[in-house]
N, C-alpha and C positions, 0 to 999 in steps of 0.2 A: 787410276786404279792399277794393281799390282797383278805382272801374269802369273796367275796360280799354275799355269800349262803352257808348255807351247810342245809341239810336236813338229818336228824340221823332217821332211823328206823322207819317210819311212819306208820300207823296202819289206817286203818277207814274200817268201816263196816255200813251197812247201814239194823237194823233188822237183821236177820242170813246171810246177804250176805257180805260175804267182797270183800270190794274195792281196799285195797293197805295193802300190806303184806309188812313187814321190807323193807322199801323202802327208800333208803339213794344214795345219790348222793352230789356233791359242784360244787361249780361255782366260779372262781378268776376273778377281772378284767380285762379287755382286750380281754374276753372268749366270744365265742358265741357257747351257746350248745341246740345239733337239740336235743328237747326232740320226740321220736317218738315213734311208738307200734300202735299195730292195732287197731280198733273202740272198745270202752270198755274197752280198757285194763287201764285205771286209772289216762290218762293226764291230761285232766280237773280237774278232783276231785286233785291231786294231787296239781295243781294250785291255787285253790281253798283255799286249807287248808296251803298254803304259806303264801294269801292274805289274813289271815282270814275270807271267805267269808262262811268256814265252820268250822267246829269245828274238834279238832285232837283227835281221841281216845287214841294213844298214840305212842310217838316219840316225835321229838323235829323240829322245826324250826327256824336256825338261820340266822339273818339276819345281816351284817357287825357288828357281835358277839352278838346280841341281840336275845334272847329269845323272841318269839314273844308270848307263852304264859306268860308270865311274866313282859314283856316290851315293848308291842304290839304299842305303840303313837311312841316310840323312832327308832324300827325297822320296820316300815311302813314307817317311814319320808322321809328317801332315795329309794323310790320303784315308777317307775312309771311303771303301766299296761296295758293291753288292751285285755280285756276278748271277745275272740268273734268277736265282731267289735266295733269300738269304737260309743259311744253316744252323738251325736251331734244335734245343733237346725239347721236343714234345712234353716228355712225362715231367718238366719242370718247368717252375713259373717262369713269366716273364722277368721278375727281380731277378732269380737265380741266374739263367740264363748271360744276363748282362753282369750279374758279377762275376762269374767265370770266365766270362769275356775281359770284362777290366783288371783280371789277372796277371793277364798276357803283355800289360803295361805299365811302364816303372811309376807313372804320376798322375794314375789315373784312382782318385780314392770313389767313396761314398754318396760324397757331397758330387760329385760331377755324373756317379749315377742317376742319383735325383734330380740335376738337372736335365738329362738328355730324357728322362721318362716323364716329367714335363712338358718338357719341349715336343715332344711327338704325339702330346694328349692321351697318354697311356696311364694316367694315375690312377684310375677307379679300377683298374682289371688286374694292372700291373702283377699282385698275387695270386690269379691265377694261373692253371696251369696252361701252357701253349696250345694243348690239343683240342681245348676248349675256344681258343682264339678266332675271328675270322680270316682270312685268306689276307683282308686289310690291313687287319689289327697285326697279323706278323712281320707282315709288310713294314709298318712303324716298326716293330720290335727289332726289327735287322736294321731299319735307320737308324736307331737310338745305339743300334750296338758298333757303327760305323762312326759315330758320333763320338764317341767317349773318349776319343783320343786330339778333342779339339783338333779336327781337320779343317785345313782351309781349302781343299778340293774334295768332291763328293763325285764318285763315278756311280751311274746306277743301267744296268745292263736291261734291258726290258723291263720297268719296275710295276707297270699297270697289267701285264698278263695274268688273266685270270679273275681280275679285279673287276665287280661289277659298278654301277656310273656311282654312287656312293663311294666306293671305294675310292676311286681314281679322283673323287674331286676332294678328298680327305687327303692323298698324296698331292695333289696339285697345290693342295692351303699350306701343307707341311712345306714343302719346298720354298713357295715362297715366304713364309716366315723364316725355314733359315735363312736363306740368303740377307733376306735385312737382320735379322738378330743374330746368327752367327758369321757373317760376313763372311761367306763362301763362295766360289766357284763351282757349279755344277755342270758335269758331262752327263746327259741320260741321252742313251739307244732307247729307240721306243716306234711298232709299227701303226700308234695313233696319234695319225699327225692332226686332228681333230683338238686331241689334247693339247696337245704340245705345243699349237698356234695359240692355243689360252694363257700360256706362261713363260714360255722361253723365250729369252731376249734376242739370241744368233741363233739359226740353225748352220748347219753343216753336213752336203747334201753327198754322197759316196756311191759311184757306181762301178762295177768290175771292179774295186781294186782303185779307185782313180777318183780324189776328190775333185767336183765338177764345182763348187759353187758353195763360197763361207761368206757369210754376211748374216747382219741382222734382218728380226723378222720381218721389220718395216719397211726394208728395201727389194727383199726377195718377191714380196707380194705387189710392188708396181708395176703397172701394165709399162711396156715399154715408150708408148705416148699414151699420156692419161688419158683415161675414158670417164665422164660423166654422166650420171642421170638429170635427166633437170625434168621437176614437175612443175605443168604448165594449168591452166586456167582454161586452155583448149589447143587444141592441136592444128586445127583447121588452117592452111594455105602457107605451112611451117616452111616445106620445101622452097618456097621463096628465099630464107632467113638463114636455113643450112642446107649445104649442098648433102652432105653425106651423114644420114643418121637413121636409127632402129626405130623404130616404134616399139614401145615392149612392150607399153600394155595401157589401157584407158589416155590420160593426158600427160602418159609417163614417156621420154624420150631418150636417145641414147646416144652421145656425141664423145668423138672419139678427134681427140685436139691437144695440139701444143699448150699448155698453161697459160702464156701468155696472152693464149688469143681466147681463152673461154669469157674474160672480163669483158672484150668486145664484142664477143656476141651477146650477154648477158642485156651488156647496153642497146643493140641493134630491137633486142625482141622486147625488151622496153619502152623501148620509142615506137615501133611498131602497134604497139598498145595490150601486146601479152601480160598476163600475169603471172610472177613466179613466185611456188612460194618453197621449192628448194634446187637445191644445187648440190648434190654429193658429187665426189671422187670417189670411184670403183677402187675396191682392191680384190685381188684374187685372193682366195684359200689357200692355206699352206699345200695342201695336194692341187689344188691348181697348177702353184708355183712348182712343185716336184715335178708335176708329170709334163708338164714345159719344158724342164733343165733335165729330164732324161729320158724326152720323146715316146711318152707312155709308158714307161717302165714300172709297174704297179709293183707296190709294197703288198707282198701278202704273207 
């Protein structure tokens, strides 16, 4: 897969404060990565200095290989975003709205409005007017309006604020449809890591200013020696069989072991004459994992 993004070593400071310290991350197609960190720690401004909405003290921004100092018209081409919440004329439909949008671009006709209003399951409202809309449904209208210019990166800045669980799990199925039908890269900031462990394949964790930890969401949530549940048939005279385990609850037990050695004890409490009739691998929550990688530091 091709990097829609990469971000090399970012820098900005604002007067003697700094905002983002070597702060490098990428993004391939077909990725959705939760950008998250607590209030202040640098998402925004980070975004920001993607879209050129501010200026980079120094680092680099690439976008599907484009130096966006350098080649900023060529590497905005492919980008649609949504800072915040998207900017829409209330007293005019949702049609209108995106055709006035697909104004603003040399090859963007009719036919590719229809599709992004489609695509974002806005065609039974579509002629209504926005102020009649829900909170969700504009939410789509500003995707589809980010859309129209066949992007292969999708920035979306806090996209579920405000959005009640309805809502958010209507953005959640939009995202991943694009990503496998438009073959996108998506960046979303967002303070519900709840969601965000539902769909995003990397996250990308930022504290003060200082990316602490980029990886997928599959690795982020491993204990750093796997921990097990194994439900048993009975518990009774276990401590023989393992030295060091929880009891959590009825004949449910909780062993905390190198992978390789959990098959040998599987076998020990077999022959022993136990009966098991599971064996999971623990994983942490995405806010587990955050509040690990930046020692309680709560998103609020």
């Amino acid at each position: 897969m091709e990097k829609v993004l990469e971000v090399k070593n970012l820098h900005k400071s604002f007067g003697s404060k700094k905002i983002l310290e070597d702060v490098s991350f990428s993004l391939k197609e077909g990725e959705i990565l939760g950008f998250i960190g607590p209030n202040g720690a640098g998402k925004t401004t980070t975004i920001k200095l993607i879209l050129g909405l501010q200026s980079i003290d120094s680092g680099e921004v690439l976008i599907n290989g484009y130096d966006t100092k350098k080649n900023f018209v060529q590497a905005i081409s492919k980008v649609g975003a949504i800072v915040e919440s998207p900017d829409l004329y209330m007293y005019l439909s949702g049609r209108k709205n995106l055709e006035l949008i697909a104004r603003l671009y040399k090859e963007v006709d009719k036919k590719r409005v229809e599709e992004v209003i489609k695509l974002v399951g806005l065609t039974n409202r579509i002629d209504d007017k926005v102020s009649k809309y829900s909170l969700g449904m504009r939410q789509r209208l500003g995707i589809a309006a980010s859309l129209l210019n066949h992007p292969n990166l999708l920035i979306l800045d806090e996209p579920t604020n405000g959005l009640d669980p309805e809502g958010i799990k209507e953005l959640r199925d939009l995202l991943q449809k694009l990503v496998k039908k438009e073959k996108i890269g998506v960046l979303i900031s967002s303070h519900n890591l709840a969601e965000l462990e539902s769909f995003c394949t990397n996250v990308c964790i930022i504290q003060n200013g200082v990316v602490i930890d980029s990886t997928s969401i599959a690795e982020i949530k491993k204990y750093d020696i796997p921990t097990y549940i194994i439900e048993l048939d009975c518990v009774e005279n276990i401590e023989k069989y393992i030295k060091e385990t929880d009891n959590v609850s009825g004949n449910f037990i909780k062993v905390t072991c190198p992978k390789e050695e959990i098959a040998e004890l599987i076998k020990k409490l077999v022959k022993a004459g136990y009966s098991l009739y599971e064996v999971k691998m623990l994983e942490m929550t995405l806010e587990d994992a955050f509040l690990k990688k930046t020692g309680g530091n709560v998103i609020e």
